[in-house]
Phi, psi and omega in degrees: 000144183263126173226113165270137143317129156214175162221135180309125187229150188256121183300152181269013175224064149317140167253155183298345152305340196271322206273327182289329167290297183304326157319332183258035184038038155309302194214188181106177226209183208215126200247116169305151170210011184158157190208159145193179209257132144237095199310179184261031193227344172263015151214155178290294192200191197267014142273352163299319185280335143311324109011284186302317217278309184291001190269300201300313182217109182297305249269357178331148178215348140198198211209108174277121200244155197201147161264165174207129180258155139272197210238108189042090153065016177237150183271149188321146163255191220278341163284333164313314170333289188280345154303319187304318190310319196293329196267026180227349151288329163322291185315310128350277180284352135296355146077033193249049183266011160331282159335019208192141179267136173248089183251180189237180180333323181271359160084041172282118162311116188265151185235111183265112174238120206302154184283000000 
């Protein structure tokens, strides 16, 4: 599994409506901020990963999932790894995120709907 970090943010040419849907936790857009490979057999459930999660980045605000398969019954290597990472923080910021299961700290599933 591919997992990102992001934390929630306000765009810098912000409008005071904008600022205002983020202060009531509305809007503002979600900023890759670390990421890591995790087989699924290397977490119990998701507060081990929340756990996990805080060592890396306290300030996390969801967690963008991702699969990564390997190639006949082997696990991916570490350059596959580090490509998944690139298209899916690409992706991200580019707001192409369909694709990706998204939960926020409490691991309540997010539904992102564009400005």
């Amino acid at each position: 599994m591919i997992l990102v970090l992001a934390k929630s943010e306000l765009p810098s040419n912000h409008s005071q409506s904008q600022k205002n849907c983020y202060i009531n936790k509305e809007g503002g857009h979600l900023a890759p901020i670390a990421g890591v490979h995790k087989l699924p057999s290397d977490l119990a459930d998701f507060s081990q990963f929340c756990d996990e999660a805080r060592h890396i980045d306290e300030k996390w605000d969801a967690v963008f999932v991702t699969t990564l398969s390997g190639i006949n019954s082997t696990l991916p290597t570490q350059k596959a790894i580090d490509s998944a990472f690139e298209k899916v923080i690409h992706a991200i910021r580019n707001g192409l995120v369909d694709q990706f299961l998204i939960f926020n700290r409490d691991g309540t599933p997010l539904q992102l709907i564009p400005e």
